[in-house]
C-alpha positions as CSV (number, residue, x, y, z in Angstrom):
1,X,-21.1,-7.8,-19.8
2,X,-18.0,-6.6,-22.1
3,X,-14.8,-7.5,-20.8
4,X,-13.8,-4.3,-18.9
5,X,-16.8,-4.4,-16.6
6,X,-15.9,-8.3,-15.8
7,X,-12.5,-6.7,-15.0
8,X,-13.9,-4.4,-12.7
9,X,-16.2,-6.6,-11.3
10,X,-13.3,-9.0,-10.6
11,X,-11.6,-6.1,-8.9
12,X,-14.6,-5.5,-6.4
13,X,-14.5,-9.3,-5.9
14,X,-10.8,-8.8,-4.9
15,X,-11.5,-5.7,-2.4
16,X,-14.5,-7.8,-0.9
17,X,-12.2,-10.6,0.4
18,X,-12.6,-11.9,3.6
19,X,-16.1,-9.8,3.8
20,X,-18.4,-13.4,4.5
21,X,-16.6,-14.3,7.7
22,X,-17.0,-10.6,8.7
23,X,-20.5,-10.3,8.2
24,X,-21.0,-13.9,10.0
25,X,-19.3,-12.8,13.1
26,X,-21.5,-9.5,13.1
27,X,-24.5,-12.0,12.9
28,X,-23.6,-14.2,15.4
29,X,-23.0,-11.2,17.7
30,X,-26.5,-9.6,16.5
31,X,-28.5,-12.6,17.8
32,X,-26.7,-12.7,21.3
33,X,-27.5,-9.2,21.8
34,X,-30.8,-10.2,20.6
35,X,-31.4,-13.2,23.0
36,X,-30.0,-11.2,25.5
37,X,-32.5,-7.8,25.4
38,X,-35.2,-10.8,24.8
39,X,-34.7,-12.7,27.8
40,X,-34.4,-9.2,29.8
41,X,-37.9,-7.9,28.4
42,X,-39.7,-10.3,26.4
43,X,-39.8,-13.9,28.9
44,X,-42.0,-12.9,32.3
45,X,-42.0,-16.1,33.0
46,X,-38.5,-16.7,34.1
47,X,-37.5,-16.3,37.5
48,X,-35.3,-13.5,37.8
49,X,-34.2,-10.2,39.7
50,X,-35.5,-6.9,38.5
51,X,-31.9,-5.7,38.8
52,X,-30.7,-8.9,37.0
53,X,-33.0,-8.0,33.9
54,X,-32.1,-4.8,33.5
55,X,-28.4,-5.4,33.4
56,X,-29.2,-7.9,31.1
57,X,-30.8,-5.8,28.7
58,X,-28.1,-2.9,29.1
59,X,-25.5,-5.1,28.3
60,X,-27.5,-6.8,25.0
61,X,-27.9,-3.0,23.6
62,X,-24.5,-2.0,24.3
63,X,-23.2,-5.2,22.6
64,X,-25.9,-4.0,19.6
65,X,-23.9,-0.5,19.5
66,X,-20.7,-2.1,19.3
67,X,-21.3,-4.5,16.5
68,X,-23.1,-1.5,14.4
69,X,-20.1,0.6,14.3
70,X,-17.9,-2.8,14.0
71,X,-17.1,-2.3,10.1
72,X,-16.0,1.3,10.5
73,X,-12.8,-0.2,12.3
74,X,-10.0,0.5,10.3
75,X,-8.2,-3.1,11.1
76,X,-10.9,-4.9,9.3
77,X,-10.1,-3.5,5.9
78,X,-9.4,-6.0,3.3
79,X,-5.7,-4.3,2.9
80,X,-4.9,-5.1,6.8
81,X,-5.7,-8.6,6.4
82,X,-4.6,-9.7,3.1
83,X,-1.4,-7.9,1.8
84,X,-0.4,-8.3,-1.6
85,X,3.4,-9.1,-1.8
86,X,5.4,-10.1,-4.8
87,X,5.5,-13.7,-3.2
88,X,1.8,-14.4,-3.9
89,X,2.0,-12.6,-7.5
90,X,4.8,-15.2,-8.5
91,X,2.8,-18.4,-7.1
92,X,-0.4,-17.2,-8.6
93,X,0.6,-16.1,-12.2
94,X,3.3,-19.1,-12.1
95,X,6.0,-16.5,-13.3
96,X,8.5,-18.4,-16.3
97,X,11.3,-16.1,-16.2
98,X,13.4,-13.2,-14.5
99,X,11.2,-10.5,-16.7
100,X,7.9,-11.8,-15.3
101,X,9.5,-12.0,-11.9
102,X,11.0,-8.2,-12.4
103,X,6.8,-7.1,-13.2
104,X,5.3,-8.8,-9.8
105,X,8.3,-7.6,-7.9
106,X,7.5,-3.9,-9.5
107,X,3.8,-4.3,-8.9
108,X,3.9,-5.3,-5.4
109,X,6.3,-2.3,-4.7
110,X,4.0,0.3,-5.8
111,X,0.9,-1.4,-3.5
112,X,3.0,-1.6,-0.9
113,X,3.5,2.3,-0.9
114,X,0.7,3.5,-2.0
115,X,0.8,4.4,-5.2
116,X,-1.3,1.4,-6.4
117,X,-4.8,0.6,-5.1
118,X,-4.7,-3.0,-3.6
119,X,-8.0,-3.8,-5.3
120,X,-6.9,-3.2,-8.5
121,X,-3.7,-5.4,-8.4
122,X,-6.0,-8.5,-6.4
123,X,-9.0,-7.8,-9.4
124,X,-6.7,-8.0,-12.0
125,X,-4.5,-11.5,-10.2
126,X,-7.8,-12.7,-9.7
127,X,-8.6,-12.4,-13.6
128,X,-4.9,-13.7,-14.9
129,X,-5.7,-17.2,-11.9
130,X,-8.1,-18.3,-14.2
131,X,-5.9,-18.1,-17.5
132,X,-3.4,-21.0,-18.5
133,X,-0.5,-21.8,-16.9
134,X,2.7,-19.8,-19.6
135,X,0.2,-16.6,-20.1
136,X,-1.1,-15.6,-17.1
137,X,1.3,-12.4,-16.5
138,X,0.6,-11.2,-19.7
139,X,-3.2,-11.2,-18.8
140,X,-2.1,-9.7,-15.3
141,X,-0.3,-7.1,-17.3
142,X,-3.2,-6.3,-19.8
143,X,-5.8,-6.3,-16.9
144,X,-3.7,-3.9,-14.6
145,X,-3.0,-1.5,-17.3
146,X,-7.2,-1.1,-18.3
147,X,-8.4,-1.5,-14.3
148,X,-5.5,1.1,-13.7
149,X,-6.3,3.3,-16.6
150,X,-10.4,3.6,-15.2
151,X,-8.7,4.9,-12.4
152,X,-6.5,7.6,-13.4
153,X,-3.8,5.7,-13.8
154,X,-1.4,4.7,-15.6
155,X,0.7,1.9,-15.7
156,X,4.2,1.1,-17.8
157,X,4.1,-1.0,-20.4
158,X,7.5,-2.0,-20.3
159,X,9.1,-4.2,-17.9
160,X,10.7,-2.2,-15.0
161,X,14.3,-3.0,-13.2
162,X,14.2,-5.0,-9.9
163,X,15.9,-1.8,-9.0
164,X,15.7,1.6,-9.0
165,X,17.6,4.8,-9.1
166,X,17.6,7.5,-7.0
167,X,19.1,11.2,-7.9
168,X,19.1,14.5,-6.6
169,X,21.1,17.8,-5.6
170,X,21.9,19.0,-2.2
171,X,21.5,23.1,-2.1
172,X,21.4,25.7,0.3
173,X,19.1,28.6,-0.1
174,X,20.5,32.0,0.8
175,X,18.4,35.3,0.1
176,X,17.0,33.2,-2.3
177,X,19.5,32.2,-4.5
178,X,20.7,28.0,-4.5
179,X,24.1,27.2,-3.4
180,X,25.0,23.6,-4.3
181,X,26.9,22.0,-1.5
182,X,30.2,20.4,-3.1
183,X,31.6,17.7,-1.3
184,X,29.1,17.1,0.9
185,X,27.9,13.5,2.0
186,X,24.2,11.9,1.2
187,X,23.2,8.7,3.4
188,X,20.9,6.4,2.0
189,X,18.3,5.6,4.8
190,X,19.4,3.7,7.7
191,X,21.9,2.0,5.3
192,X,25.7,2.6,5.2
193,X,25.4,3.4,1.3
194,X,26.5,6.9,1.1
195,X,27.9,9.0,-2.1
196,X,29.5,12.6,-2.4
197,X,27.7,15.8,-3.9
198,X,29.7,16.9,-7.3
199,X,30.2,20.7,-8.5
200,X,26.7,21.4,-8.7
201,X,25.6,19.4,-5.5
202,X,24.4,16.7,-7.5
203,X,24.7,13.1,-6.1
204,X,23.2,9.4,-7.7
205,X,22.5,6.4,-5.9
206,X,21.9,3.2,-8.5
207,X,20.5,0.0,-8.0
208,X,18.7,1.1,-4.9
209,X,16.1,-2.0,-3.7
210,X,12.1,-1.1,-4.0
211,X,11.1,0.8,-0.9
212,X,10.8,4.2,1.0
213,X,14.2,5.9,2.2
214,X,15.0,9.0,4.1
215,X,18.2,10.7,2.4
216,X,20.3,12.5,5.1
217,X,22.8,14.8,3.8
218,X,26.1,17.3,5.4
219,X,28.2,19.1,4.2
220,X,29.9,22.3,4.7
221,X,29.1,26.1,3.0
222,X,31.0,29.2,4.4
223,X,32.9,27.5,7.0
224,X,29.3,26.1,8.4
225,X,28.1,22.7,8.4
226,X,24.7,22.4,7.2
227,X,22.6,19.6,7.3
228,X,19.4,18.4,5.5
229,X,17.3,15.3,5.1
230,X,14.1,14.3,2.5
231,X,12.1,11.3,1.4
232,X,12.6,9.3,-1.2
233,X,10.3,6.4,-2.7
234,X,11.4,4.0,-5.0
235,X,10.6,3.0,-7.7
236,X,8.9,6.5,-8.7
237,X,5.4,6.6,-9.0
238,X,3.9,5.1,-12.8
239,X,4.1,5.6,-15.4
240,X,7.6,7.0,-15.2
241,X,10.2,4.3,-14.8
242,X,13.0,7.1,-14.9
243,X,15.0,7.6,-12.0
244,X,13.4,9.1,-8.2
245,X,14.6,12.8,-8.2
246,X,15.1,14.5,-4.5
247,X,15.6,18.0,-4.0
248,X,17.7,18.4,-0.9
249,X,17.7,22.4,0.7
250,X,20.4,22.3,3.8
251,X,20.0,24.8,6.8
């Protein structure tokens, strides 16, 4: 086994965690229904209602249905149970400075929204756990980048900000040609950061904290006050470190 199918291996490892309790308590369940539909059908010789028996053996096959369709469940995914935060990176991979730090803080952004599988980032901490203490990041980096890469893809190289920035231009479409709002005001989120539209309706918003964010934006064309509103993620989805652009059109 070359070293990027042990990689990927270590990444199914990852997705599979918490899968031996599960299938235990789908066992355990399995052989009460069992007992149950046995004692109903299979033991004449105890002394019971005909009513009694069959209720007995209704209730042992429905409790067979339900534990068949128990691992479609969507709460019993290994995401729901075992999130990935920047916490755990920086205990595992024993972080040694603010860069390393700035990577795991980066990382567990882009699971948290999406834009990373889970089971990547857990195969790849999994791999770096087993390296020494001073170089396990830079295997985390190197295993992330080729586990990412077999999946379409790819990841910085570089060492991303702890922050990001967010830009974008505020418009309103008439017969379509784009009128920039000037002056008008963009809100980021449910914070009380908010910046003015220049000339050309453009507005920035730096050192903005990992995370999603709805912009809302007013301001006033023709004598009418128009508002608008759009999401924003940050930081922008790999490889691009470059700054979140949002297009904002104003009715």
């Amino acid at each position: 086994m070359n070293k990027l199918e042990l990689l990927n291996e270590t990444a199914r490892e990852g997705r599979r965690t918490g899968r031996p309790r599960h299938e235990a308590g789908r066992f355990a369940l399995l052989s009460a229904a069992w007992l149950m539909v046995r004692a109903a059908l299979g033991w004449p010789t105890m002394r019971m209602a005909s009513s009694w028996r069959w209720m007995l053996c209704v209730a042992g096959l429905l409790l067979c249905v339900c534990t068949s369709i128990w691992p479609a469940g969507p709460g019993w995914t290994e995401e729901s149970r075992s999130p990935l935060d920047a916490d755990t990176l920086i205990n595992v991979l024993r972080t040694r400075d603010a860069d390393e730090e700035s990577y795991c803080l980066y990382v567990s952004a882009l699971v948290e929204q999406g834009q990373l599988p889970v089971g990547i980032a857990m195969g790849a901490m999994q791999w770096a756990r087993q390296k020494p203490e001073g170089k396990r990041v830079q295997y985390f980096k190197h295993a992330l980048i080729r586990l990412a890469a077999d999946q379409g893809i790819t990841m910085p190289e570089g060492t991303p900000d702890r922050t990001g920035t967010i830009r974008g231009r505020c418009i309103v479409r008439v017969l379509g040609i784009d009128i920039p709002v000037v002056g008008g005001t963009v809100r980021l989120g449910d914070t009380k950061v908010t910046t003015t539209t220049d000339s050309k309706g453009r507005f920035e918003f730096t050192k903005v904290p990992f995370g999603r964010y709805r912009l809302q934006a007013e301001g006033v064309v023709s004598l009418i006050t128009r508002r608008g509103s759009a999401e924003a993620t940050c930081p922008s989805p790999p490889p691009s470190t470059q700054p979140t652009y949002v297009g904002i059109v104003m009715k």
